[in-house]
LUMVEXBA-275291 format. One record per residue (C-alpha): residue number from 1; residue in one letter; chain; x, y, z. Coordinates in nm, 4 decimals. Each point is the difference from the previous one (the first is absolute). Layout:
residues N
<site NUM,a,A,<X,Y,Z>>,
...
END
This chain:
residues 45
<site 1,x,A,<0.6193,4.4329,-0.7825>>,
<site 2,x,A,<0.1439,-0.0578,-0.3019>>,
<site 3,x,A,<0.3514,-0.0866,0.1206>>,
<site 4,x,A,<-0.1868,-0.2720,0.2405>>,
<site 5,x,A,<-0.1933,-0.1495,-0.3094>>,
<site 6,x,A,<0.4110,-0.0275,-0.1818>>,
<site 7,x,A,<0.2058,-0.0667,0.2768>>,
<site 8,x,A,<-0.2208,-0.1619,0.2969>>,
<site 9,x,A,<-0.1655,0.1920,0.3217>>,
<site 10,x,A,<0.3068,-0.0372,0.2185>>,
<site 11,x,A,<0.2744,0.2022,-0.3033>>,
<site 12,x,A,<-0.2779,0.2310,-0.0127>>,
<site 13,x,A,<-0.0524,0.0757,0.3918>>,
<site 14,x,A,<0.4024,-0.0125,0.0103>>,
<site 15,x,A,<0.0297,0.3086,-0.2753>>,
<site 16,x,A,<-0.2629,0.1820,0.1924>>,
<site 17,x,A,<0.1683,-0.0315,0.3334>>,
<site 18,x,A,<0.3353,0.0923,-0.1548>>,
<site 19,x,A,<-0.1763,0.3255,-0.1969>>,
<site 20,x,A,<-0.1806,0.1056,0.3536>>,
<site 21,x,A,<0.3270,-0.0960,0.1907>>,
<site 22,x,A,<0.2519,0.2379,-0.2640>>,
<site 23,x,A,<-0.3060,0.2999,-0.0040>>,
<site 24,x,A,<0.0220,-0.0348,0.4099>>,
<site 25,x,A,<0.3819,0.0238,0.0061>>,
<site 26,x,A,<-0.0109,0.2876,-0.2270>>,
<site 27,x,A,<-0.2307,0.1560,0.2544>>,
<site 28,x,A,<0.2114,-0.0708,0.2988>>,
<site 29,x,A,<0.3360,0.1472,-0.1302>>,
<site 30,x,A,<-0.1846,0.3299,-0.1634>>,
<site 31,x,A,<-0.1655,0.0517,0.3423>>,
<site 32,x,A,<-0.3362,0.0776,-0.1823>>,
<site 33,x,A,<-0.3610,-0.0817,0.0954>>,
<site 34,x,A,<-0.2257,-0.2264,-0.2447>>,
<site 35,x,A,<-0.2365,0.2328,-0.2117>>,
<site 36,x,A,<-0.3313,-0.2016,-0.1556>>,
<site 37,x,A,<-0.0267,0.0544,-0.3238>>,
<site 38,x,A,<0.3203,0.1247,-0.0556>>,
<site 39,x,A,<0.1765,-0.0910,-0.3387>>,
<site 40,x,A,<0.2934,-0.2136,0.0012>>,
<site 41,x,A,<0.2153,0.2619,-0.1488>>,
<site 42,x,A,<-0.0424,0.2266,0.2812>>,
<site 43,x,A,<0.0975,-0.2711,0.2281>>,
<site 44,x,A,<0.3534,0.0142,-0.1688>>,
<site 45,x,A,<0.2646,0.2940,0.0919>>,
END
């Protein structure tokens, strides 16, 4: 929310859908499963 008040709605809905899009990539090419509540660290490796 904050980066919407700076930059305007559409940077900040941009930077989310580039965040989800790089986390769902990563996901893809590992071959894993998404985990709720997992911590981002264990999403790396």
């Amino acid at each position: 929310m904050r980066l919407a008040q700076r930059r305007g709605a559409r940077r900040a809905k941009v930077a989310l859908v580039r965040k989800l899009a790089g986390i769902l990539h990563r996901m893809w090419v590992s071959g894993s499963d998404f985990r709720s509540g997992a911590p981002a660290a264990a999403m790396e490796g």
